[in-house]
C-alpha positions in Angstrom: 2.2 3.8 2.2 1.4 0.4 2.4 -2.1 -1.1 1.6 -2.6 -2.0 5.3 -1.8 1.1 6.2 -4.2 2.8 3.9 -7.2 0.2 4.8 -6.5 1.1 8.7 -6.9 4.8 7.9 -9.3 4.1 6.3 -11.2 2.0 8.9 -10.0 4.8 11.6 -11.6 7.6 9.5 -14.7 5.6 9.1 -14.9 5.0 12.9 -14.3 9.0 13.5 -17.0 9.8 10.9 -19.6 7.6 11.6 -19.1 6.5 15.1 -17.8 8.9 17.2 -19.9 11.7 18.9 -17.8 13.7 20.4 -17.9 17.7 21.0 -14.7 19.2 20.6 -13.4 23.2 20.7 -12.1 23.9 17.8 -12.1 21.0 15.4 -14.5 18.5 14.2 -14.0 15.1 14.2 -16.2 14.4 11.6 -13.7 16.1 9.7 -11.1 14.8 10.7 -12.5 10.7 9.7 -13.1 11.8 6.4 -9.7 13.7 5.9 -8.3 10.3 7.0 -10.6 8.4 4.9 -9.5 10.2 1.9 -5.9 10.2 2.9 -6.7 6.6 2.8 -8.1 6.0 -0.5 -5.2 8.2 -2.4 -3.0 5.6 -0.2 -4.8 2.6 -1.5 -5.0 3.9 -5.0 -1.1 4.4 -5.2 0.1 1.5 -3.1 -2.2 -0.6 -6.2 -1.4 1.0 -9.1 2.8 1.4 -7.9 2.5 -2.8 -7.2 0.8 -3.4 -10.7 3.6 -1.4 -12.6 6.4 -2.7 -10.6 7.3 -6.4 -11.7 10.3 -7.8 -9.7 11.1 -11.4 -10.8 13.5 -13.1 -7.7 16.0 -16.0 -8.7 17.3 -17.9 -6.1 20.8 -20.1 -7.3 22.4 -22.7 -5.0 25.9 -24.0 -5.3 26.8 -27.7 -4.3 28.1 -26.7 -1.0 24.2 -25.9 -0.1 25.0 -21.7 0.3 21.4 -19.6 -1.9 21.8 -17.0 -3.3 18.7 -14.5 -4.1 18.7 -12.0 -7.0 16.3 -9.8 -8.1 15.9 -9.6 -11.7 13.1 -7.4 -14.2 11.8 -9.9 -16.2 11.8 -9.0 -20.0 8.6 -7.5 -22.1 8.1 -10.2 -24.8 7.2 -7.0 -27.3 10.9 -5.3 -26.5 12.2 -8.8 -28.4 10.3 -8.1 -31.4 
């Protein structure tokens, strides 16, 4: 899950908690904004803590005939060198 998508279930929760004031048989949709908030949340929490550990480094070569070339490439912990 992306972090957009977790701030828009996030701001749809919210909207269904606090804003909404509707009767319904059988569920609660007060429930179900804070089920989505927290859905949310666990979604923002991941997506930040999976794009802090992932480092992806991209090189992008030419040759003289004007063709790139992208590569991705983990960049190297100065510590492993040691």
């Amino acid at each position: 899950m992306t972090i957009g998508a977790s701030l828009f279930l996030i701001a749809v929760g919210a909207i269904l908690k606090f804003a909404v004031t509707y009767d319904g048989n059988g569920f609660d949709i007060g429930t179900i904004g804070v089920i989505l908030m927290i859905v949310g949340a666990v979604g923002l929490v991941l997506g930040l803590f999976l794009m802090t550990v992932r480092r992806r480094t991209d090189v992008v070569t030419s040759d003289p005939y004007g063709r790139s070339r992208t590569t991705y490439v983990e960049p190297r912990n100065p510590a492993d060198t040691l």
